[in-house]
SEKOL-998389 format. One line per field, with one value per residue: residue in one letter; x, y, z of N, C-alpha, C, CB in turn; residue number from 1. Coordinates in pm, whole numbers, m for minus. Glycine has a CB too. Example, Ala and Ser with C-alpha at 12.3 -4.5 7.8 and 13.67 -1.06 7.14 Angstrom:
2
residu = (A_S)
nu = (1319_1285)
nv = (m569_m225)
nw = (780_708)
cau = (1230_1367)
cav = (m450_m106)
caw = (780_714)
cu = (1320_1290)
cv = (m330_3)
cw = (780_787)
cbu = (1131_1408)
cbv = (m447_m60)
cbw = (905_572)
num = (1_2)
END
This chain:
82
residu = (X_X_X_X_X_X_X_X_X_X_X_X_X_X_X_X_X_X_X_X_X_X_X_X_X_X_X_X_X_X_X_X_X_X_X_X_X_X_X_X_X_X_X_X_X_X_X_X_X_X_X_X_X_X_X_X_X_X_X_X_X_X_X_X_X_X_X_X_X_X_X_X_X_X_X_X_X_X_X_X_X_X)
nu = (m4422_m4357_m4236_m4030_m3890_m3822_m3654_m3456_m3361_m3322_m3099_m2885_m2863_m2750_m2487_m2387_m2376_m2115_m1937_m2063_m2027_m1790_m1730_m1867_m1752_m1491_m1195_m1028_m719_m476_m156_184_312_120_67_76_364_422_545_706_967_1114_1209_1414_1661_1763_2061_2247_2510_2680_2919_2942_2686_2535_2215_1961_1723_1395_1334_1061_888_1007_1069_1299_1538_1750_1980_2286_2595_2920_3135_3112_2979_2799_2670_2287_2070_1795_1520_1528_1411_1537)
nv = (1539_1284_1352_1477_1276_1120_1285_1314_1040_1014_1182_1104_861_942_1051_839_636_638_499_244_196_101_m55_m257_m339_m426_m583_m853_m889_m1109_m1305_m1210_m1428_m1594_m1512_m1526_m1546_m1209_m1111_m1268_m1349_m1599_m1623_m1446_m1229_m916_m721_m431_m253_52_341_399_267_0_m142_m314_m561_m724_m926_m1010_m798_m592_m405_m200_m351_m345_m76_27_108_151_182_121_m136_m224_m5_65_235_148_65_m224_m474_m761)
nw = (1526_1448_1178_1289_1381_1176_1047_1226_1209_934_924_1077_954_679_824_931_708_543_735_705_464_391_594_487_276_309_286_439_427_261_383_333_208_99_m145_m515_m708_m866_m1038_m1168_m1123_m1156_m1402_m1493_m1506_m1655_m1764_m1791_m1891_m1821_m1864_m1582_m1420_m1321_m1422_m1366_m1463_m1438_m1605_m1704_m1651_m1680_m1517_m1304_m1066_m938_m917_m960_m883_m1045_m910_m633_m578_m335_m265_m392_m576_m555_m352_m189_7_145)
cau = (m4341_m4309_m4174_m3908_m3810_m3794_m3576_m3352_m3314_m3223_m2955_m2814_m2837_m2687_m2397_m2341_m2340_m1976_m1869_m2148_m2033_m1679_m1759_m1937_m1657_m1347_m1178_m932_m576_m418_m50_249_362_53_45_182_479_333_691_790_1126_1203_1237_1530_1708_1882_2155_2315_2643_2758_3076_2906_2575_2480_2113_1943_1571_1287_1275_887_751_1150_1076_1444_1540_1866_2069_2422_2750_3005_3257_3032_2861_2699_2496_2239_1960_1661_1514_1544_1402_1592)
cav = (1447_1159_1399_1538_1135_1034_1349_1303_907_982_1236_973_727_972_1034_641_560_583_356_104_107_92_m223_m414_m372_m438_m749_m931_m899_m1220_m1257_m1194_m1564_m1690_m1468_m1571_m1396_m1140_m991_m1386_m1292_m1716_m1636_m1435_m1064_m870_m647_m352_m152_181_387_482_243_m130_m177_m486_m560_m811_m973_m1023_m673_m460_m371_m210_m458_m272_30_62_217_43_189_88_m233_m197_118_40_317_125_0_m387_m578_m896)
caw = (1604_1335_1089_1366_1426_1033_1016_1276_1193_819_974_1200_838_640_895_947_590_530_806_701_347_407_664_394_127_361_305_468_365_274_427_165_181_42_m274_m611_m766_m974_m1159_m1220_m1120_m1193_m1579_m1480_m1479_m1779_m1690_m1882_m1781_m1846_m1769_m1444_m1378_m1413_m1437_m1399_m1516_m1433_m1751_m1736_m1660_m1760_m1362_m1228_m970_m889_m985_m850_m888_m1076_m854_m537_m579_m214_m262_m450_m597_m560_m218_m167_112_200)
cu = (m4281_m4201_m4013_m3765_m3791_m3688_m3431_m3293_m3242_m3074_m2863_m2789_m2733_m2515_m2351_m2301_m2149_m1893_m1943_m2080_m1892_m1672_m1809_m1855_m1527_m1343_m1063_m783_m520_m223_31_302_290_26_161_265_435_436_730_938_1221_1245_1331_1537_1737_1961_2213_2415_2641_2924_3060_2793_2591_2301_2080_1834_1501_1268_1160_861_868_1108_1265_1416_1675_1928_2201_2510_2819_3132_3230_2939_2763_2640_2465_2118_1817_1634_1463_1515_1425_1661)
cv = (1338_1248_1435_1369_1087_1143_1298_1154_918_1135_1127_879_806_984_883_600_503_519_245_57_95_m80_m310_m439_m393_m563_m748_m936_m1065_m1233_m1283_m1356_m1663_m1643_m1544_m1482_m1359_m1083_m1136_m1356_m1489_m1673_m1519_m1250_m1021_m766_m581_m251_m20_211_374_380_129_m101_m316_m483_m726_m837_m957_m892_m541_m338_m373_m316_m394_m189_60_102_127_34_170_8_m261_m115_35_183_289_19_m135_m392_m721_m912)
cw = (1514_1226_1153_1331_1307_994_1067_1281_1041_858_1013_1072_759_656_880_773_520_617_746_559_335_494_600_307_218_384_399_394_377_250_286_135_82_m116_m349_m656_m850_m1073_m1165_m1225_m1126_m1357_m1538_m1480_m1631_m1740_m1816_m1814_m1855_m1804_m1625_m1344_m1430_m1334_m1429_m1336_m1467_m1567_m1819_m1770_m1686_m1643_m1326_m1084_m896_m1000_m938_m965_m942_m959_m704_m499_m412_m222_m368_m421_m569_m424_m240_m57_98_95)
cbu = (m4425_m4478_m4263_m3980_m3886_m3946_m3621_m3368_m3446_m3343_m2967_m2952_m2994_m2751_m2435_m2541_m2415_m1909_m1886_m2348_m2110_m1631_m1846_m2088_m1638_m1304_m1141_m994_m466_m508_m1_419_365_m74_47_136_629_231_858_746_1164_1110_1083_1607_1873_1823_2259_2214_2848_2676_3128_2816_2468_2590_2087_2053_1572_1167_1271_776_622_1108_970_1503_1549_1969_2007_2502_2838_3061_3328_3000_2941_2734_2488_2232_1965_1622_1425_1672_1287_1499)
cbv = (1384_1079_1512_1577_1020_1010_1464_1364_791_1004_1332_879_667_1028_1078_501_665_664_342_121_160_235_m239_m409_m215_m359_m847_m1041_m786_m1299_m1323_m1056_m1629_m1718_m1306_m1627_m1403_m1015_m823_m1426_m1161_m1881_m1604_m1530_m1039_m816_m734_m281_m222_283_562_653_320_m342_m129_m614_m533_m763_m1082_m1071_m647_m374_m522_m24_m628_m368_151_m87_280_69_319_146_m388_m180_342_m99_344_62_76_m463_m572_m1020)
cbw = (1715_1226_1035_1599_1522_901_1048_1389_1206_616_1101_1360_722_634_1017_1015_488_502_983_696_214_481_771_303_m21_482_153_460_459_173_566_153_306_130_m288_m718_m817_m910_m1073_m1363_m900_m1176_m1727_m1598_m1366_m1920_m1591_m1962_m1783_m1773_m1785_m1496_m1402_m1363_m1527_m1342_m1720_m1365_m1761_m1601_m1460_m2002_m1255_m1172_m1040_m831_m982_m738_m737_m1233_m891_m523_m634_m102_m309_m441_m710_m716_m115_m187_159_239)
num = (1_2_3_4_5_6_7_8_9_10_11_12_13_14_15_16_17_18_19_20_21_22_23_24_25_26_27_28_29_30_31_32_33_34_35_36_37_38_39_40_41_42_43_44_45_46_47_48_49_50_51_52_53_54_55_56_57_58_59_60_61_62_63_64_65_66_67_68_69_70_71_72_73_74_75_76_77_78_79_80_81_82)
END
């Protein structure tokens, strides 16, 4: 009887374990307003043209920031929010 109930409790532990240890390591997201800028995009851009393409780099981390068309400066290759 004891052996049945130490069985079927470390079943039941085993099972559970990956919610429990997932619930002890889950933080809290902190909203995007309050983070610092991590690509320092104040120290500025660099920009390079082609026949066909301007480029233009995150100075800091030489992160594209945009890719467009010379002959289409509204598309742009690389997705921008705001």
């Amino acid at each position: 009887m004891i052996i049945r109930l130490v069985s079927a409790l470390s079943v039941i532990l085993v099972l559970c374990s990956p919610f429990l240890l997932f619930h002890s390591t889950a933080q809290v997201s902190t909203p995007l307003t309050q983070t610092p800028d991590s690509l320092h995009l104040d120290q500025g851009y660099l920009e390079g043209t082609s026949s066909l393409l301007t480029l233009k780099l995150v100075k800091s981390s030489q992160t594209a920031a945009a890719l467009t068309l010379n002959s289409d400066k509204s598309f742009d290759f690389t997705q921008r929010t705001a």
